[in-house]
PDB file of N, H, CA, C and O in Angstrom:
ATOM      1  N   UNK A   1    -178.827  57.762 131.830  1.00  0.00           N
ATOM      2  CA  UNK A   1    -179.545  58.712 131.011  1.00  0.00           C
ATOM      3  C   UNK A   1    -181.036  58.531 131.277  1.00  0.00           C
ATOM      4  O   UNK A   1    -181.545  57.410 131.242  1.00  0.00           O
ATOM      5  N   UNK A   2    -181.920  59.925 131.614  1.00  0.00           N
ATOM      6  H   UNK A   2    -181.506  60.835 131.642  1.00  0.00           H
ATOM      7  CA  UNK A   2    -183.348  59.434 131.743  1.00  0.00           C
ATOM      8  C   UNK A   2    -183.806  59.343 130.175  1.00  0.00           C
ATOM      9  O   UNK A   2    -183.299  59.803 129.152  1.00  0.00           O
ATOM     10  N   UNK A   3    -184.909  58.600 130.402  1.00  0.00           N
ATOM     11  H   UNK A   3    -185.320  58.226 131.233  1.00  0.00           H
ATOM     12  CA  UNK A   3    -185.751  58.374 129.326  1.00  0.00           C
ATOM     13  C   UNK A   3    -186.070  59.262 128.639  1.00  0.00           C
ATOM     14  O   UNK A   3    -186.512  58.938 127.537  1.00  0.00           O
ATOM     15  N   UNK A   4    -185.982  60.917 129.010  1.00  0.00           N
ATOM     16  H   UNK A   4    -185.623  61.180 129.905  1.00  0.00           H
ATOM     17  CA  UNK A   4    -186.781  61.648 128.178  1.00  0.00           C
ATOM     18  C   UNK A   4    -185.700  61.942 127.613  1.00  0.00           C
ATOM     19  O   UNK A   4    -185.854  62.511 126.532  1.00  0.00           O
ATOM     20  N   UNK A   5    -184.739  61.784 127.910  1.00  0.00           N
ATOM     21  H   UNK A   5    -184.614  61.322 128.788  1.00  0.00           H
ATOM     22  CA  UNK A   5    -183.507  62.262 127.130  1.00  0.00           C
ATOM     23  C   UNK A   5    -183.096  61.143 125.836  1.00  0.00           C
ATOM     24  O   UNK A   5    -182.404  61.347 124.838  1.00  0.00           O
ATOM     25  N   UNK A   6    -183.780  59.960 126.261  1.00  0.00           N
ATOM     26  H   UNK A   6    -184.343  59.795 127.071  1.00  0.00           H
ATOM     27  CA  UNK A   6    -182.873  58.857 125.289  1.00  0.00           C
ATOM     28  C   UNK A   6    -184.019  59.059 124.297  1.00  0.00           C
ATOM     29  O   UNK A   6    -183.736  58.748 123.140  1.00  0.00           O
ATOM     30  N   UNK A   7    -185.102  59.459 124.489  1.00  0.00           N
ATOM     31  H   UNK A   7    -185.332  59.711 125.429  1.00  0.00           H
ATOM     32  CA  UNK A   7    -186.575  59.935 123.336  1.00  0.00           C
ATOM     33  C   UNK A   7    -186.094  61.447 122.567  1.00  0.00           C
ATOM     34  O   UNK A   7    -185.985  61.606 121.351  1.00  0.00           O
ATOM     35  N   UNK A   8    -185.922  62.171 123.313  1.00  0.00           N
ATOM     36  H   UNK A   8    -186.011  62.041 124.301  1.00  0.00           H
ATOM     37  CA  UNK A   8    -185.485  63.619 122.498  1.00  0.00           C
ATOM     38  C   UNK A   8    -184.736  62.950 121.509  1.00  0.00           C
ATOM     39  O   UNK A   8    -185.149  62.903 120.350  1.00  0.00           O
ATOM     40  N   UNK A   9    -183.319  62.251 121.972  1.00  0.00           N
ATOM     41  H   UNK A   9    -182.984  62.288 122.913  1.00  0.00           H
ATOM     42  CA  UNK A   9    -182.070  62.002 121.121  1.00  0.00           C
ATOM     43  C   UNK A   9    -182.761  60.754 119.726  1.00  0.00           C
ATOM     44  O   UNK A   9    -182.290  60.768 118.589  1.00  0.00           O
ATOM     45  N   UNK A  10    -183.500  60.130 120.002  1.00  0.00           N
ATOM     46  H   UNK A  10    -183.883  60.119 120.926  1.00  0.00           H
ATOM     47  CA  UNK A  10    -184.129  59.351 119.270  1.00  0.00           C
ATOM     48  C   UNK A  10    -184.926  60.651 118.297  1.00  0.00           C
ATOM     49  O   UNK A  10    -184.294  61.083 117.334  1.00  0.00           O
ATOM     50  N   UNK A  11    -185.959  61.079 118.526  1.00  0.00           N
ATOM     51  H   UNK A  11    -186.473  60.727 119.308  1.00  0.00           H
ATOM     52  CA  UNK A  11    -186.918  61.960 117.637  1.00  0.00           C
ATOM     53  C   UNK A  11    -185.755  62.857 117.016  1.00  0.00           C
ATOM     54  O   UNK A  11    -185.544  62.951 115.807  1.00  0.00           O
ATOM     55  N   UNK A  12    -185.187  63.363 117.800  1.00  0.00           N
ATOM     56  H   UNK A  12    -185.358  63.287 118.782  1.00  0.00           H
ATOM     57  CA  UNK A  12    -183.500  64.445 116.888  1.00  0.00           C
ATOM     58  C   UNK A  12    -182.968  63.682 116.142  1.00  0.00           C
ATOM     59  O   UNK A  12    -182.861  63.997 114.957  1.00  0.00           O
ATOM     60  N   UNK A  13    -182.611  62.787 116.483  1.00  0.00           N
ATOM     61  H   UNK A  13    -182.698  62.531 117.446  1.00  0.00           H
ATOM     62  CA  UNK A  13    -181.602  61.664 114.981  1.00  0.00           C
ATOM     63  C   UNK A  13    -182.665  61.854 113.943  1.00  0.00           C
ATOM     64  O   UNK A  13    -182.522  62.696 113.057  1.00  0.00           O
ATOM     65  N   UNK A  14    -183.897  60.975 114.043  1.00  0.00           N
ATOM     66  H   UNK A  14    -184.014  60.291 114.763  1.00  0.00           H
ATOM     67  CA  UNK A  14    -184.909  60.791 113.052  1.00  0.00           C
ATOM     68  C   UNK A  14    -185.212  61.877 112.001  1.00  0.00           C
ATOM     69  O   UNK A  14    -185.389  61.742 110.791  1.00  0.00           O
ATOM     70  N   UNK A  15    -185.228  63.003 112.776  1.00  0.00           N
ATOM     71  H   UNK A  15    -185.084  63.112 113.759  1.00  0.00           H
ATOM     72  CA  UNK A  15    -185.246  64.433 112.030  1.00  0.00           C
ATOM     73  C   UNK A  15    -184.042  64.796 111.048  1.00  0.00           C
ATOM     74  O   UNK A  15    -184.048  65.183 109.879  1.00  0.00           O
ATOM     75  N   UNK A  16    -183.108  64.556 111.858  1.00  0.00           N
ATOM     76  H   UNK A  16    -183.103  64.242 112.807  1.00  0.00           H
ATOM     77  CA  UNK A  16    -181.794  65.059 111.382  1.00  0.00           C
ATOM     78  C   UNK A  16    -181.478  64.003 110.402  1.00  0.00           C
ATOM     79  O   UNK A  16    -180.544  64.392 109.701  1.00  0.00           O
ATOM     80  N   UNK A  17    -181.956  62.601 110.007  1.00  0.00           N
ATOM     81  H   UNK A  17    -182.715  62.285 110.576  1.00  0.00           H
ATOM     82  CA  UNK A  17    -181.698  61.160 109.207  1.00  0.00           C
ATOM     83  C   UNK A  17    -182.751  61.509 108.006  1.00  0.00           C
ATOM     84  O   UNK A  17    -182.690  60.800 107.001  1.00  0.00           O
ATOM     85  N   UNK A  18    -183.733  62.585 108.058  1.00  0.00           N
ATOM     86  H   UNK A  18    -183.782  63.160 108.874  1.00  0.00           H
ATOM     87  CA  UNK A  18    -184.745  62.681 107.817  1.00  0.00           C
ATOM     88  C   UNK A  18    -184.590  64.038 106.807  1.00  0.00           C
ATOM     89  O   UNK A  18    -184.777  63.970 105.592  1.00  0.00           O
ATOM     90  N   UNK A  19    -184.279  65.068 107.402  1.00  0.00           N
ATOM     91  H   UNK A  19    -184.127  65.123 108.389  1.00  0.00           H
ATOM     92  CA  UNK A  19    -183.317  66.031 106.488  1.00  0.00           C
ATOM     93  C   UNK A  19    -182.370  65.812 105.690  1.00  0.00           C
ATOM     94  O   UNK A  19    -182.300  66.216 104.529  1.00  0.00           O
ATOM     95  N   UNK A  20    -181.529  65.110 106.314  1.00  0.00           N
ATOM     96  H   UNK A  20    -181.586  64.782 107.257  1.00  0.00           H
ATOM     97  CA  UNK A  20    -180.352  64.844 104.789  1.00  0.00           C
ATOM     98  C   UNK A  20    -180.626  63.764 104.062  1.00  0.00           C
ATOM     99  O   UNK A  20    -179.846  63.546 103.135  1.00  0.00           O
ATOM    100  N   UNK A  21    -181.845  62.747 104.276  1.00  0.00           N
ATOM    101  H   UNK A  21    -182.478  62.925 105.030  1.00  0.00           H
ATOM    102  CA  UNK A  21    -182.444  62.322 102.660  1.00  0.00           C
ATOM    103  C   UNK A  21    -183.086  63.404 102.287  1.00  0.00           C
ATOM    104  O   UNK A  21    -182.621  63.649 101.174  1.00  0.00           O
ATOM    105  N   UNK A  22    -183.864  64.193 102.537  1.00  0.00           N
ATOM    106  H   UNK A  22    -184.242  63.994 103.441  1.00  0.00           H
ATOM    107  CA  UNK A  22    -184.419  65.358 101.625  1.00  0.00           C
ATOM    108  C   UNK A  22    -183.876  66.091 101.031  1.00  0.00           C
ATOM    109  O   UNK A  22    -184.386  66.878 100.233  1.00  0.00           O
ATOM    110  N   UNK A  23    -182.099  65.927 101.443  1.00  0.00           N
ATOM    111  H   UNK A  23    -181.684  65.288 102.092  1.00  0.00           H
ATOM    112  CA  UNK A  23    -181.089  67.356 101.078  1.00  0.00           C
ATOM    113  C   UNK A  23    -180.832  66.697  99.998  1.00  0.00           C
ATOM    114  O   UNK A  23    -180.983  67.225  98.896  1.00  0.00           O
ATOM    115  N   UNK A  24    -180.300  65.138 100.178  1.00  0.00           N
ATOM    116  H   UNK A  24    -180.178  64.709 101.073  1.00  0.00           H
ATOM    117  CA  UNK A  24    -179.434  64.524  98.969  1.00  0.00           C
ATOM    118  C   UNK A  24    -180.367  64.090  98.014  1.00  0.00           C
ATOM    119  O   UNK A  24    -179.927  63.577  96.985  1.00  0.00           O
ATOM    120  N   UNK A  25    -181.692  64.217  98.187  1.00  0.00           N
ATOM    121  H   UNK A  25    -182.050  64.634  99.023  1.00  0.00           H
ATOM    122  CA  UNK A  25    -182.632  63.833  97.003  1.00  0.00           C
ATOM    123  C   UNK A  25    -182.201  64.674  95.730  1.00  0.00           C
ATOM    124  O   UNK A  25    -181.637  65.746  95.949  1.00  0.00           O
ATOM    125  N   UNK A  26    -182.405  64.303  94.494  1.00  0.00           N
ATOM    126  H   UNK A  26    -182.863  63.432  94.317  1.00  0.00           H
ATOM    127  CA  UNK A  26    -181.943  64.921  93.321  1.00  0.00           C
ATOM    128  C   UNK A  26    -183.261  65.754  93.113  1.00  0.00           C
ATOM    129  O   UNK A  26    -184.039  65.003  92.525  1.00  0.00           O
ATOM    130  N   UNK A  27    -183.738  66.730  93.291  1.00  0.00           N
ATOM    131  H   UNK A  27    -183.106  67.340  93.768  1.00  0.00           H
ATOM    132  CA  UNK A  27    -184.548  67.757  93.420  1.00  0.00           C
ATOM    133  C   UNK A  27    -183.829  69.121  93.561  1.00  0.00           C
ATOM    134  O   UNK A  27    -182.819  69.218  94.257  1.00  0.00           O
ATOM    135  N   UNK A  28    -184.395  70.248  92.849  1.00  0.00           N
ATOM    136  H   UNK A  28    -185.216  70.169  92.284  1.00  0.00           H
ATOM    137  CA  UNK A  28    -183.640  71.283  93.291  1.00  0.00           C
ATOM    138  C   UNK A  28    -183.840  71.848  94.560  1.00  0.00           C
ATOM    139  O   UNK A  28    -184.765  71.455  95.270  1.00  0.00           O
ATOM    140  N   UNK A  29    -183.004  72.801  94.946  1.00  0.00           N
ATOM    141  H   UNK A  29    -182.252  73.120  94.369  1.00  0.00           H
ATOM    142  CA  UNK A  29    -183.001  73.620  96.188  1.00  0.00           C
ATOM    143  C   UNK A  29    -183.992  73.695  97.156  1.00  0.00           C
ATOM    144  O   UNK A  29    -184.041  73.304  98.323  1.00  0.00           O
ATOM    145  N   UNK A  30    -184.877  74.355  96.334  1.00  0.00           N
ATOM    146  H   UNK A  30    -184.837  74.673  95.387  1.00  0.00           H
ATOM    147  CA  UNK A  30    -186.328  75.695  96.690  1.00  0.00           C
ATOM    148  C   UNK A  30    -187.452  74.630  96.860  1.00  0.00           C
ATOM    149  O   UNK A  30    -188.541  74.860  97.387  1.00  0.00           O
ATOM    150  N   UNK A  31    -187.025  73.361  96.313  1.00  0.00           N
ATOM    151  H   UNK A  31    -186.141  73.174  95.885  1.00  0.00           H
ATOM    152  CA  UNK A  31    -187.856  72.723  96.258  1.00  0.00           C
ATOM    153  C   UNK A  31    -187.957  71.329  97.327  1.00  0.00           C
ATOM    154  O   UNK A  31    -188.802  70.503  97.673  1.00  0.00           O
ATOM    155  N   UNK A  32    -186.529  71.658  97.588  1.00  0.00           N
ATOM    156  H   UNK A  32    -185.844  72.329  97.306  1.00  0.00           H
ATOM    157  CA  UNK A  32    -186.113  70.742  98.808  1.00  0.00           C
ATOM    158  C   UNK A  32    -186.182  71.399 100.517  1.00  0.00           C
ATOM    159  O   UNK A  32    -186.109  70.916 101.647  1.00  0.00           O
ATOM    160  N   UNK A  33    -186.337  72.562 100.009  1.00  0.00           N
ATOM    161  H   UNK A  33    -186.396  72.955  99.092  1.00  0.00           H
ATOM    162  CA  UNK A  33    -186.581  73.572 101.131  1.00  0.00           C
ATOM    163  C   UNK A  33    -187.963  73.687 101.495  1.00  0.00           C
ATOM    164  O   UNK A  33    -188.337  74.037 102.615  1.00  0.00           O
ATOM    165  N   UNK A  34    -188.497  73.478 100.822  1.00  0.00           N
ATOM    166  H   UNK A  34    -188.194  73.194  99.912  1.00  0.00           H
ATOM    167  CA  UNK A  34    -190.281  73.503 100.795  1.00  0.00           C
ATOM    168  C   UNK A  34    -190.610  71.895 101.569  1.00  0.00           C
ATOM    169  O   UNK A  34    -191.013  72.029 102.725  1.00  0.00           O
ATOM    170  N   UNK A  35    -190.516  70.707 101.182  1.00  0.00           N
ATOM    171  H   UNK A  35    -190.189  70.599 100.243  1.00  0.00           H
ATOM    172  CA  UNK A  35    -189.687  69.646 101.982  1.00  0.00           C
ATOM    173  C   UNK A  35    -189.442  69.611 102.794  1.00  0.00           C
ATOM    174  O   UNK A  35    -190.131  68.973 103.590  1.00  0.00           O
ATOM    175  N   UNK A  36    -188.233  70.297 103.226  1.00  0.00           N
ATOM    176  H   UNK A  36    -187.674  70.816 102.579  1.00  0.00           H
ATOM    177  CA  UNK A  36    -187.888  70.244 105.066  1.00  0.00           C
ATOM    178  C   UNK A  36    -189.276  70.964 105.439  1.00  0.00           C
ATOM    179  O   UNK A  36    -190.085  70.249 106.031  1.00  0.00           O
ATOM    180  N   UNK A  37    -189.682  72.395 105.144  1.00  0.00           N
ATOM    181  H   UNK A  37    -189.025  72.975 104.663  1.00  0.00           H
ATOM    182  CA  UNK A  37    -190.627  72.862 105.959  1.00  0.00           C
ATOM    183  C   UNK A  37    -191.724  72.419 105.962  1.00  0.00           C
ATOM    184  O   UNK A  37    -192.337  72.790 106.963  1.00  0.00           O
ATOM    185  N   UNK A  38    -192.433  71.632 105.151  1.00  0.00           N
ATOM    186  H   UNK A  38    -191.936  71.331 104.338  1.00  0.00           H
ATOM    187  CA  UNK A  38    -193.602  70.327 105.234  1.00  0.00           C
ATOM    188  C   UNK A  38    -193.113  69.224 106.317  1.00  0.00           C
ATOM    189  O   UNK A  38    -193.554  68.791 107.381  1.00  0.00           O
ATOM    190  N   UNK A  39    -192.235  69.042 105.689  1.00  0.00           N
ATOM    191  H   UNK A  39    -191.876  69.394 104.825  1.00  0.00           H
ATOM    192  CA  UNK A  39    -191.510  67.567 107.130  1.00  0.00           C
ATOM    193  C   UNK A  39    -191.710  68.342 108.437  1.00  0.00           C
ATOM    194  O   UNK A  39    -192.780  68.028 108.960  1.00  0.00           O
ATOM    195  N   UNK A  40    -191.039  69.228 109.106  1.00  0.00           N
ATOM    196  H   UNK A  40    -190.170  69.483 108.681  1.00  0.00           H
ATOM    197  CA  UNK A  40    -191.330  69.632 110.097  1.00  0.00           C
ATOM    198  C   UNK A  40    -192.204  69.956 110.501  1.00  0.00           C
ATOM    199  O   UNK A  40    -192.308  69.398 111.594  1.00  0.00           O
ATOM    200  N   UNK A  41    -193.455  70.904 110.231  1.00  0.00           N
ATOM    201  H   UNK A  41    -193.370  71.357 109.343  1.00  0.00           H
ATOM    202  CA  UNK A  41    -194.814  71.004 110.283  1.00  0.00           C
ATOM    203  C   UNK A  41    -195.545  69.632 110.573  1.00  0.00           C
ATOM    204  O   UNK A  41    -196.035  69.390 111.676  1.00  0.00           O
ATOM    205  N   UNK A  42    -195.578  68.903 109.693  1.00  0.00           N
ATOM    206  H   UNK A  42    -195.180  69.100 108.798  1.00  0.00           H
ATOM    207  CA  UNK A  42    -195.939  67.413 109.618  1.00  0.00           C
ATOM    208  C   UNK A  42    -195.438  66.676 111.208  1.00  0.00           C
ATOM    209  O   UNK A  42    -196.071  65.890 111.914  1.00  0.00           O
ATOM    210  N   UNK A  43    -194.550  67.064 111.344  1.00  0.00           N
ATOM    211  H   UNK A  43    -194.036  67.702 110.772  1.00  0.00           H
ATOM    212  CA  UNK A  43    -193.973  66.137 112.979  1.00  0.00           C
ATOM    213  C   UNK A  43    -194.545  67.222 114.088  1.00  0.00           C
ATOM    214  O   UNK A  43    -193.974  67.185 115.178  1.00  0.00           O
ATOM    215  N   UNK A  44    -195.327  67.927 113.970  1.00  0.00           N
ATOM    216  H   UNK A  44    -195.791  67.957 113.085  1.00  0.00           H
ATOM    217  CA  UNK A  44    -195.695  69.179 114.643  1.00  0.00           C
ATOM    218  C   UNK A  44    -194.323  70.404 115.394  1.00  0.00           C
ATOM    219  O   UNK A  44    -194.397  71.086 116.416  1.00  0.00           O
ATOM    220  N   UNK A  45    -193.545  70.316 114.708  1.00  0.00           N
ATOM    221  H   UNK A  45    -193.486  69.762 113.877  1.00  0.00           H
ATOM    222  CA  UNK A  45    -192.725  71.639 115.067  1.00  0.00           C
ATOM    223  C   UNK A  45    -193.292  72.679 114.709  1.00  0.00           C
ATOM    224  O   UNK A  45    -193.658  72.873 113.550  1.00  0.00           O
ATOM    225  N   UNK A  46    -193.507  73.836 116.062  1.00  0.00           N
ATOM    226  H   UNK A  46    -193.210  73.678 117.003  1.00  0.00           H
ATOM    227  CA  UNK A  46    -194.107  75.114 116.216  1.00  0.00           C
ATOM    228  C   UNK A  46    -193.325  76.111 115.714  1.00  0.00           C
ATOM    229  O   UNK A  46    -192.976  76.978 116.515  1.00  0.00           O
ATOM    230  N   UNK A  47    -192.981  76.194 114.633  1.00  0.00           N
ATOM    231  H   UNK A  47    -193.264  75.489 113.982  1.00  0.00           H
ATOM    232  CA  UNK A  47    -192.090  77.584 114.614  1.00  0.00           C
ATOM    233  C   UNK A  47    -192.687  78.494 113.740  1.00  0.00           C
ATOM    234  O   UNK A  47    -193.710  78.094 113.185  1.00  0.00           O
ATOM    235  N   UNK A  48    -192.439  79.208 113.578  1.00  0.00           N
ATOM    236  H   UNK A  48    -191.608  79.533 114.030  1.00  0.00           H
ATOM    237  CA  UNK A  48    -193.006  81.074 112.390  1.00  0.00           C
ATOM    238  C   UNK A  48    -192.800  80.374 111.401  1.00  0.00           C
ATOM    239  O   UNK A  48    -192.214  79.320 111.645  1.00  0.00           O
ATOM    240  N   UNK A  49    -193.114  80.603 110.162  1.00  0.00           N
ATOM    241  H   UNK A  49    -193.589  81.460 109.963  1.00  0.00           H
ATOM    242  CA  UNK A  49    -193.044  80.412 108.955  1.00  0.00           C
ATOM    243  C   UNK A  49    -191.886  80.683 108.766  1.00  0.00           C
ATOM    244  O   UNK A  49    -191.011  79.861 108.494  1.00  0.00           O
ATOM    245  N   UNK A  50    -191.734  81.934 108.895  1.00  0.00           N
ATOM    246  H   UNK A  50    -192.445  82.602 109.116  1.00  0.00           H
ATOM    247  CA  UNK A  50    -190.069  82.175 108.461  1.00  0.00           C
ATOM    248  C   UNK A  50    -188.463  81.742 109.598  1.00  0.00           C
ATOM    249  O   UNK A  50    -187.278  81.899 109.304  1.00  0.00           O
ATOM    250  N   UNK A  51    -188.975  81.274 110.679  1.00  0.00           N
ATOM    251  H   UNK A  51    -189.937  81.147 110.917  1.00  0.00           H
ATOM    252  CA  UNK A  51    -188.146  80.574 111.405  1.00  0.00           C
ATOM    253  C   UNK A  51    -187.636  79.332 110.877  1.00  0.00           C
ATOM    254  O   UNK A  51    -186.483  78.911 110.973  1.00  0.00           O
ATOM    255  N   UNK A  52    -188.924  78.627 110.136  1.00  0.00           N
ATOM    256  H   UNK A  52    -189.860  78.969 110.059  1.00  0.00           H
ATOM    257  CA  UNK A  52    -188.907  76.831 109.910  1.00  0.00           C
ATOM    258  C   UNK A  52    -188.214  77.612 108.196  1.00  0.00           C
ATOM    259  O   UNK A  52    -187.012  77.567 108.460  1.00  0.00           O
ATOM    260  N   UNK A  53    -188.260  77.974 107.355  1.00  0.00           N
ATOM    261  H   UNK A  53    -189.236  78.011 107.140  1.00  0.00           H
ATOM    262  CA  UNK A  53    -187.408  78.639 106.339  1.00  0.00           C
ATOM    263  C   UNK A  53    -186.315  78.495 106.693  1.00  0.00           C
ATOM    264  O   UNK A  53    -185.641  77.598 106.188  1.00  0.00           O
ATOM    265  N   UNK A  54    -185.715  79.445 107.809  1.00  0.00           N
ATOM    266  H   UNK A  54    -186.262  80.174 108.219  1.00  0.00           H
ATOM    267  CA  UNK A  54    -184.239  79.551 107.686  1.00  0.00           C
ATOM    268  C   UNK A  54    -183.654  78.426 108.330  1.00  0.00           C
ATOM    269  O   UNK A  54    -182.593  77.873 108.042  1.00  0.00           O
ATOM    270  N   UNK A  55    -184.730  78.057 109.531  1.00  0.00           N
ATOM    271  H   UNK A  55    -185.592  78.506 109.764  1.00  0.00           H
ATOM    272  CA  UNK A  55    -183.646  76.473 109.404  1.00  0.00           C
ATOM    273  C   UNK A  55    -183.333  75.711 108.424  1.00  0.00           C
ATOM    274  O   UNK A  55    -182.167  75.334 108.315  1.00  0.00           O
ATOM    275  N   UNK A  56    -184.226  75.357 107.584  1.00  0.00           N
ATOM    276  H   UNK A  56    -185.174  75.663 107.673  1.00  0.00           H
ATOM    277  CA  UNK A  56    -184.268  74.662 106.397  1.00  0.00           C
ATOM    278  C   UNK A  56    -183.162  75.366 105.884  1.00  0.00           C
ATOM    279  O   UNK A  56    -182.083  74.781 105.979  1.00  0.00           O
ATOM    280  N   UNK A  57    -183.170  76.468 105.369  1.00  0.00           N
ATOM    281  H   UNK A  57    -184.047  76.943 105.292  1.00  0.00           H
ATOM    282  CA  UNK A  57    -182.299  77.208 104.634  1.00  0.00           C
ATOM    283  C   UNK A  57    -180.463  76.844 105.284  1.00  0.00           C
ATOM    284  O   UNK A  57    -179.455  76.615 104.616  1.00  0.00           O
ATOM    285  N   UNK A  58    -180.608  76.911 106.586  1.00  0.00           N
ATOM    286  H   UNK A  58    -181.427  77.098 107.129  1.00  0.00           H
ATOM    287  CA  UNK A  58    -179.079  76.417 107.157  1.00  0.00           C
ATOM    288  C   UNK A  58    -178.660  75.325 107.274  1.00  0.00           C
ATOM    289  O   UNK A  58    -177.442  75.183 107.385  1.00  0.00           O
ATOM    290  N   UNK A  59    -179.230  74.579 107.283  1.00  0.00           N
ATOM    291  H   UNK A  59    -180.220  74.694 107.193  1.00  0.00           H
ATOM    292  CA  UNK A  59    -179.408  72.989 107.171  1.00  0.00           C
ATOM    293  C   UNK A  59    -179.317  72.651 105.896  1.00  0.00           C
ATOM    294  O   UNK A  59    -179.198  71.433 105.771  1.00  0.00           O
ATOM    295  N   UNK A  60    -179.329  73.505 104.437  1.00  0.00           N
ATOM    296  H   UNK A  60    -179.426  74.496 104.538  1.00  0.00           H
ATOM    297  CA  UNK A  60    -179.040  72.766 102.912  1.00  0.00           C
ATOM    298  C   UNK A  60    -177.824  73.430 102.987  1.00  0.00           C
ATOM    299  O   UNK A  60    -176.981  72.759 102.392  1.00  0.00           O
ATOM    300  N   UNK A  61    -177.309  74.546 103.497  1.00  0.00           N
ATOM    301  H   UNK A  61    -177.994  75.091 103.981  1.00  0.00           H
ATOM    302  CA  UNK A  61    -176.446  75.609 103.815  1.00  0.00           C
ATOM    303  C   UNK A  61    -175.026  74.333 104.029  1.00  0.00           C
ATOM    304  O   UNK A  61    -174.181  73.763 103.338  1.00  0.00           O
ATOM    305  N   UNK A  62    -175.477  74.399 105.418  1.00  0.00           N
ATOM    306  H   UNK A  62    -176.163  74.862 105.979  1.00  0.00           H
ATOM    307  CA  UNK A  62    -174.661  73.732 106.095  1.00  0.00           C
ATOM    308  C   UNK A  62    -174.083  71.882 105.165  1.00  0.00           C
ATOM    309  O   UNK A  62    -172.906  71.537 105.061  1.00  0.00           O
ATOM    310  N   UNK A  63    -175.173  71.133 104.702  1.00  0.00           N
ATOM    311  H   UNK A  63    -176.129  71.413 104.786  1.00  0.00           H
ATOM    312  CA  UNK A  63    -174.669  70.265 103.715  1.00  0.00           C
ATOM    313  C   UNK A  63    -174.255  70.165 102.578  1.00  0.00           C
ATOM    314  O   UNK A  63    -174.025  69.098 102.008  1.00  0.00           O
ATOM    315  N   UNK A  64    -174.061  71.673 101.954  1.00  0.00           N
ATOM    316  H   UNK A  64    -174.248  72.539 102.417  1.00  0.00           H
ATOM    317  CA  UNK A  64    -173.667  71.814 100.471  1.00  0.00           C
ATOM    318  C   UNK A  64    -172.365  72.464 101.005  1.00  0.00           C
ATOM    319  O   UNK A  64    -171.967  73.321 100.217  1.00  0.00           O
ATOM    320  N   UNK A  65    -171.705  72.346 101.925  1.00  0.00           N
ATOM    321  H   UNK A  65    -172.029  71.649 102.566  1.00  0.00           H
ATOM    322  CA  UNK A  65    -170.561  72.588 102.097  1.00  0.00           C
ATOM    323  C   UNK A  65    -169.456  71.702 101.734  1.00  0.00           C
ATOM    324  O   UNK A  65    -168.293  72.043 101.952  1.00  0.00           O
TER     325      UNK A  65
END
């Protein structure tokens, strides 16, 4: 495996280890959604405002299943 790959997979876990404490925090929703999209911004992810939303949004989606 090259290195840039064993760094992506490292920074992706961290994110993804990093989201579902924010999901399972006892906070509501809207407010945990606001959360992910600070966290990400904060690690410099470039996305639209409303791009970094709906991930957030599929990502509480996807763990309240």
């Amino acid at each position: 495996m090259k290195a840039l790959n064993i760094v992506l997979a490292v920074v992706g876990g961290a994110i993804a280890g990093a989201t579902v404490g924010l999901l399972l925090a006892p906070e509501k929703g809207e407010r945990t959604r606001k959360n992910i999209v600070k966290y990400l911004e904060d690690k410099g992810i470039k996305l639209q405002k409303s791009k970094i939303e709906e991930l957030a949004n599929e990502i509480a989606d996807e763990l309240g299943k």
